[in-house]
ChimeraX commands (.cxc) that place a marker at each C-alpha (Angstrom):
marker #1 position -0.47,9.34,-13.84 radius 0.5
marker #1 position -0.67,6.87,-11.22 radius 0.5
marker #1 position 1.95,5.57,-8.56 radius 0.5
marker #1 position 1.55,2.01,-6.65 radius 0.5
marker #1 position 3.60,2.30,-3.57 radius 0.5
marker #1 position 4.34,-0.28,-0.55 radius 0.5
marker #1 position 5.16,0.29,2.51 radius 0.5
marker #1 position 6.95,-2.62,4.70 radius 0.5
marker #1 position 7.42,-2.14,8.56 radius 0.5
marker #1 position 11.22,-2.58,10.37 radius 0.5
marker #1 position 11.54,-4.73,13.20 radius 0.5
marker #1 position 13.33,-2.70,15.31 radius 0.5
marker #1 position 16.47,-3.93,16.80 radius 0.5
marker #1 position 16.57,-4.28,21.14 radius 0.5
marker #1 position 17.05,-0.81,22.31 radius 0.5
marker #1 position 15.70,1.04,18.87 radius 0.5
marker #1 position 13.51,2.72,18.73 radius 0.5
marker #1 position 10.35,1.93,16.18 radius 0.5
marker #1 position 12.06,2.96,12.87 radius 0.5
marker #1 position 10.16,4.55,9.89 radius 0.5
marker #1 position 8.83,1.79,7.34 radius 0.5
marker #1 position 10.39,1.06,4.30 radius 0.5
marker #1 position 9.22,2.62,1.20 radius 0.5
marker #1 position 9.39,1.39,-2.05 radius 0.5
marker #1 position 7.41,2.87,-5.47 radius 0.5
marker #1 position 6.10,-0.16,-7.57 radius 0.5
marker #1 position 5.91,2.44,-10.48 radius 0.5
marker #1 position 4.04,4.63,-12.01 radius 0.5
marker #1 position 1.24,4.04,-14.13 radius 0.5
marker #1 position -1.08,6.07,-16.82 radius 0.5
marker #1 position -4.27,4.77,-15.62 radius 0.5
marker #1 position -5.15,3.63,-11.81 radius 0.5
marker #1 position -6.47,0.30,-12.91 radius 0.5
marker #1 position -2.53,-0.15,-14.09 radius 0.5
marker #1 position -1.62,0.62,-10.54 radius 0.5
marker #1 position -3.65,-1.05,-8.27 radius 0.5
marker #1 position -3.15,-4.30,-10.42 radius 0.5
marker #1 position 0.54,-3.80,-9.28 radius 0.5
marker #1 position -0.01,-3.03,-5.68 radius 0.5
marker #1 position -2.42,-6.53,-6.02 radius 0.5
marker #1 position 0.56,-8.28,-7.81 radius 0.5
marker #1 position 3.09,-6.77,-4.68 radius 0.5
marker #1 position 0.46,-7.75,-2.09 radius 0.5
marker #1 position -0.02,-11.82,-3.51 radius 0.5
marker #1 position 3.59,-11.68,-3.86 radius 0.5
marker #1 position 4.61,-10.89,-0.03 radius 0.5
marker #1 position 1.70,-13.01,1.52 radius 0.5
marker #1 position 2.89,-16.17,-0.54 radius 0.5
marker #1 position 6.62,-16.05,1.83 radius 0.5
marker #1 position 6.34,-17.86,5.02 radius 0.5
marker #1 position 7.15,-15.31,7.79 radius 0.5
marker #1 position 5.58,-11.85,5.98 radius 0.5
marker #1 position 6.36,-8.73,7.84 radius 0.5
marker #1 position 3.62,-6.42,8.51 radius 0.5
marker #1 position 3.17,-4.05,5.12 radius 0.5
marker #1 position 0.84,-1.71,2.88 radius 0.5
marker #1 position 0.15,-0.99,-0.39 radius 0.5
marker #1 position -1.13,2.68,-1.41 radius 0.5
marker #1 position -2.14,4.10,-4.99 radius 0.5
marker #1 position -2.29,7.92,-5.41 radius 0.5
marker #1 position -2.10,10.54,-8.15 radius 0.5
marker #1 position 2.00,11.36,-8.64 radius 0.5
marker #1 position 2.45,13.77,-6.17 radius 0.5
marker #1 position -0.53,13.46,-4.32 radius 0.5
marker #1 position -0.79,13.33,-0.24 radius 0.5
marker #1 position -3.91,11.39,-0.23 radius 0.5
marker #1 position -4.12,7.47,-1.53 radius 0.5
marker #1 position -7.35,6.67,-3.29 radius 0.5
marker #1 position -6.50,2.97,-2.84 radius 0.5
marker #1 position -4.87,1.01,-0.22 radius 0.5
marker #1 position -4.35,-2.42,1.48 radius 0.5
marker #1 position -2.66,-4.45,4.05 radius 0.5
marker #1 position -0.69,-7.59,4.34 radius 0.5
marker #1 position -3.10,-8.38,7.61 radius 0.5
marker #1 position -6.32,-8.60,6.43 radius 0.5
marker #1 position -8.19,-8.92,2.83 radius 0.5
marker #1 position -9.91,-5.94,2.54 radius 0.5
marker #1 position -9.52,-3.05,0.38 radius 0.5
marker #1 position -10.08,0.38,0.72 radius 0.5
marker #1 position -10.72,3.75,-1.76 radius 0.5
marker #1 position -10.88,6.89,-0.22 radius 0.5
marker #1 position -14.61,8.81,-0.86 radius 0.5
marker #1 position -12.89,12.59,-1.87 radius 0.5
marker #1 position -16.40,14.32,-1.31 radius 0.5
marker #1 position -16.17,13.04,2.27 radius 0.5
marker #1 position -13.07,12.05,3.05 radius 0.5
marker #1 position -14.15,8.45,4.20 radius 0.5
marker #1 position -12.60,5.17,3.43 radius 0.5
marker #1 position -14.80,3.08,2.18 radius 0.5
marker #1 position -14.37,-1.10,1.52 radius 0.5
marker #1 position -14.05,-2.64,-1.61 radius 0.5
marker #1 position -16.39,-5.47,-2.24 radius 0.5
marker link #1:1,2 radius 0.2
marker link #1:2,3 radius 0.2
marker link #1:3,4 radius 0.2
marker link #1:4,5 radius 0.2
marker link #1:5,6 radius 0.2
marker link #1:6,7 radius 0.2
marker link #1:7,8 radius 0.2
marker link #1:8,9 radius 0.2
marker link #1:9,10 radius 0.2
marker link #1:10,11 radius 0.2
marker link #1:11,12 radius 0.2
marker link #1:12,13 radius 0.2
marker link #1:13,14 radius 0.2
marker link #1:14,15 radius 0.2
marker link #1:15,16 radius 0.2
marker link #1:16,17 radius 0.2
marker link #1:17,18 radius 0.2
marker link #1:18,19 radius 0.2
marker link #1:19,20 radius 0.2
marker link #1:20,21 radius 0.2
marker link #1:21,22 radius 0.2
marker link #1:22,23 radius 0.2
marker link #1:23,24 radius 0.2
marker link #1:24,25 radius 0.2
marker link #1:25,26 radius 0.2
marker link #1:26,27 radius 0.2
marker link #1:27,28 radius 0.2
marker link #1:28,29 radius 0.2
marker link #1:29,30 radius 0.2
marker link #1:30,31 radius 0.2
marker link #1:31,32 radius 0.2
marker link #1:32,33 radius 0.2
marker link #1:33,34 radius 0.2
marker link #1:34,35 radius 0.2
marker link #1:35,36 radius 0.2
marker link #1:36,37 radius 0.2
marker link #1:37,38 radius 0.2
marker link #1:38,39 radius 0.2
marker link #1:39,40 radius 0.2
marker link #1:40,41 radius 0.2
marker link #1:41,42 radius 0.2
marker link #1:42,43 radius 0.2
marker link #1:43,44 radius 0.2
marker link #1:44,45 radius 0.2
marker link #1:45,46 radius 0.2
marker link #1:46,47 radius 0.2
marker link #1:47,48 radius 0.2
marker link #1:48,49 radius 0.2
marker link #1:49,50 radius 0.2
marker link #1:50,51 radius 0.2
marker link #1:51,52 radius 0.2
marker link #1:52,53 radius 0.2
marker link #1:53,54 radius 0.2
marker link #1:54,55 radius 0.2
marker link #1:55,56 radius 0.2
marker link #1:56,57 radius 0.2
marker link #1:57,58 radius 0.2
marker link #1:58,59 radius 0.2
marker link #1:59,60 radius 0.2
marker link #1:60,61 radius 0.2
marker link #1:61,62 radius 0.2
marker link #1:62,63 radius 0.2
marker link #1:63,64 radius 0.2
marker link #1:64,65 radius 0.2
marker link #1:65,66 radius 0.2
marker link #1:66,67 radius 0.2
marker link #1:67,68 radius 0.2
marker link #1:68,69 radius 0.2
marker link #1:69,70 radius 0.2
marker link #1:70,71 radius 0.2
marker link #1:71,72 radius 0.2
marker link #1:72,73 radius 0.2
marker link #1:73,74 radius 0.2
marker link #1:74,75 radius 0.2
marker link #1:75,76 radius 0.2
marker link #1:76,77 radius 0.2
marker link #1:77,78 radius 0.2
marker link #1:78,79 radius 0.2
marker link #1:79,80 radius 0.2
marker link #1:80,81 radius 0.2
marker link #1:81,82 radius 0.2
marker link #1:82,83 radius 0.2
marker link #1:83,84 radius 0.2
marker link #1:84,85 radius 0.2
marker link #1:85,86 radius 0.2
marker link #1:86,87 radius 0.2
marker link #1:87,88 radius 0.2
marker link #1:88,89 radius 0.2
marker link #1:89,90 radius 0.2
marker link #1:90,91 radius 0.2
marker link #1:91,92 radius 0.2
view
């Protein structure tokens, strides 16, 4: 199983300090595929509103620490993590 996750950064109030980002699961999914179609869907989705905040999009194995897929709201690019070297390495 698969879980699509995003990540959207708090504007922190005068005086706060930076506060954690919000965290919200897009699901979970039997095949990755599955999830980082959703994490694509979540991505198009924020970047279509006018004044987008600053967020990222992670796919990982339930339970897992490390993401094997992941993307930003700032830039086009995509990423999967190489596991035999630990390098992230761009999507074409």
């Amino acid at each position: 199983m698969f879980e699509a996750i995003e990540y959207i950064e708090v504007q922190p109030s005068l005086n706060a300090r930076n506060p954690a980002p919000s965290e919200r699961s897009l699901g979970t999914y039997e095949s990755e595929e599955e999830a980082i179609e959703a994490g694509r869907e979540a991505r198009q989705a924020l970047l279509e509103i006018d004044h987008e905040p600053y967020a990222w999009w992670i796919v990982r194995r339930s339970g897992a620490r490390l993401a094997q897929w992941i993307a930003d709201s700032h830039s086009d690019q995509e990423f999967v993590l190489d596991l035999t070297t630990g390098q992230l390495i761009e999507v074409p």
